[in-house]
C-alpha positions in Angstrom: 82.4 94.3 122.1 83.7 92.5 125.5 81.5 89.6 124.1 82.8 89.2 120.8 86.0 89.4 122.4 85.7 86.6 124.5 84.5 84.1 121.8 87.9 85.2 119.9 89.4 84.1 123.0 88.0 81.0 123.4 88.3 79.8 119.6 92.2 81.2 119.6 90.8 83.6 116.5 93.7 85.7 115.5 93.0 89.6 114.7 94.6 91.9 112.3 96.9 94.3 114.5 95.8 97.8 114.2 97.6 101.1 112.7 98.6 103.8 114.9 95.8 106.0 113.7 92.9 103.0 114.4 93.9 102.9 118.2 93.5 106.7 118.4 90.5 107.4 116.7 88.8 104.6 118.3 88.6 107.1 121.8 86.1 109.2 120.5 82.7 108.4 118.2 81.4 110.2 114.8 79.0 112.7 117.1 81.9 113.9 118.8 84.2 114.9 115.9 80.9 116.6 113.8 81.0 118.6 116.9 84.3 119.1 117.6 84.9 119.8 114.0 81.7 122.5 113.5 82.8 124.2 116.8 86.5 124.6 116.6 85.8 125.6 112.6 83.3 128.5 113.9 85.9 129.7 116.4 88.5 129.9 114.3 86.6 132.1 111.9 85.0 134.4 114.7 89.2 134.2 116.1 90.1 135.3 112.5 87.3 138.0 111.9 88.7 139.5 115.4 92.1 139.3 114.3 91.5 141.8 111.5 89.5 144.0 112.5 91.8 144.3 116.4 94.4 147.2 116.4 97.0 145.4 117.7 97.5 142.2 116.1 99.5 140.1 118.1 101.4 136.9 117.6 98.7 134.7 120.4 96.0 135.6 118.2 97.4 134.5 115.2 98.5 131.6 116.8 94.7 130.6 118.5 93.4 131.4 114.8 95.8 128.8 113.6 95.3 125.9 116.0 91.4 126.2 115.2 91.6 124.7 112.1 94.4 122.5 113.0 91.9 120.9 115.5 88.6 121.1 112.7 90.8 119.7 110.1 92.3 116.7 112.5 88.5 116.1 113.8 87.3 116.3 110.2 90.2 113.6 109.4 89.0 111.4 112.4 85.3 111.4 111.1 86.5 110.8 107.5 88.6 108.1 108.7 85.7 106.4 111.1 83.2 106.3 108.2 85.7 105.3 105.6 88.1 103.3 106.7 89.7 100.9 104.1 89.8 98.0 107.0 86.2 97.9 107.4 85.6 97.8 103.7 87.8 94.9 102.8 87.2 92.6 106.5 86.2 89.1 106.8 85.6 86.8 109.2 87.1 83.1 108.3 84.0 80.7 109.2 85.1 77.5 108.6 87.5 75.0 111.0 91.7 75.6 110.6 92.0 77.2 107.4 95.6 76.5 105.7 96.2 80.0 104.3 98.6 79.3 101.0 101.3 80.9 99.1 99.7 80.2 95.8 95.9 79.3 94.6 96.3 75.7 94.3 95.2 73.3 98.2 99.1 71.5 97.3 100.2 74.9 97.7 102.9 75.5 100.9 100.9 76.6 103.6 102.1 80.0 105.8 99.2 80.2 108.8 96.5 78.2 109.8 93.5 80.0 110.9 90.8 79.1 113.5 87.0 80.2 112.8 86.7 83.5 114.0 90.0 84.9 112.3 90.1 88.5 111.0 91.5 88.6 107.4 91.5 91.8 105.1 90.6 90.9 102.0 92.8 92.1 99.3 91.7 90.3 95.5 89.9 87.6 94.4 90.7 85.0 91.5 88.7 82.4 91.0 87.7 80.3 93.9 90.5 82.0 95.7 90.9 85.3 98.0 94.3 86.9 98.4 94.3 88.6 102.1 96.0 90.1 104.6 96.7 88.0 107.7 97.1 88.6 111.4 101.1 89.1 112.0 101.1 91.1 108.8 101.4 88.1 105.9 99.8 87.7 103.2 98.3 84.7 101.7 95.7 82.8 99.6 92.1 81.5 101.8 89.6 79.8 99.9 86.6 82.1 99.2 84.0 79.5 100.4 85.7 79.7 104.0 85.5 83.8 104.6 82.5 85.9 105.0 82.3 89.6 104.0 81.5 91.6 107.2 81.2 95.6 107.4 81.7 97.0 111.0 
């Protein structure tokens, strides 16, 4: 990773800026949250199963029962959102030299970015010979299809 970073550094490639829930997820890895997931699930059942049958039933217990699945459920999100994440799906690398990124599909078309090789563009439709994207500082514009490349990460 500290390698492909540098690269982007030396060919200026801009990046698409990550959502709040990217940056966090990012700290942990899909082993993790299976386990995380399975183990704070299991508790909460066994937490739950005590629960009923205790005499006293107290407020705590409840409450530990409660933030069980709360964790399994946000772990279970994490994982779903690390295997499936619409980013990944839809990125592209721009491969060719300063890319004008357009308003419209036509090369007289006002231009709104230019892109160095190496850019990160989310891929949003296609039509034609054109790709409509999402571009780093959050526009949006037409690329030529010819000068992206699908990538899955």
């Amino acid at each position: 990773m500290t390698n492909l970073q540098l690269i982007r550094d030396q060919a200026r490639a801009s990046q698409l800026s990550q959502g709040w829930q990217e940056r966090y997820i990012i700290f942990g890895n899909a082993t993790a949250y299976a386990w995380t997931a399975a183990a704070a699930f299991w508790f909460g059942v066994f937490a739950l199963v005590a629960f009923f049958f205790s005499r006293r039933r107290s407020g705590r217990a409840f409450a530990i029962v409660i933030t069980s699945f709360v964790i399994s459920g946000l772990a279970v999100y994490a994982l779903y959102t690390m295997e499936n994440e619409s980013r990944g799906r839809d990125l592209a690398i721009v491969t060719a030299q300063n890319i004008q990124a357009r308003l419209a599909t036509a090369d007289n078309a006002n231009s709104i970015l230019t892109l160095p090789a190496g850019s990160e563009v989310q891929l949003l439709s296609t039509r034609g010979d054109w790709a409509y994207a999402a571009l780093p500082n959050n526009l949006r514009g037409w690329i030529p299809t010819n000068s992206v490349e699908r990538v899955r990460l």
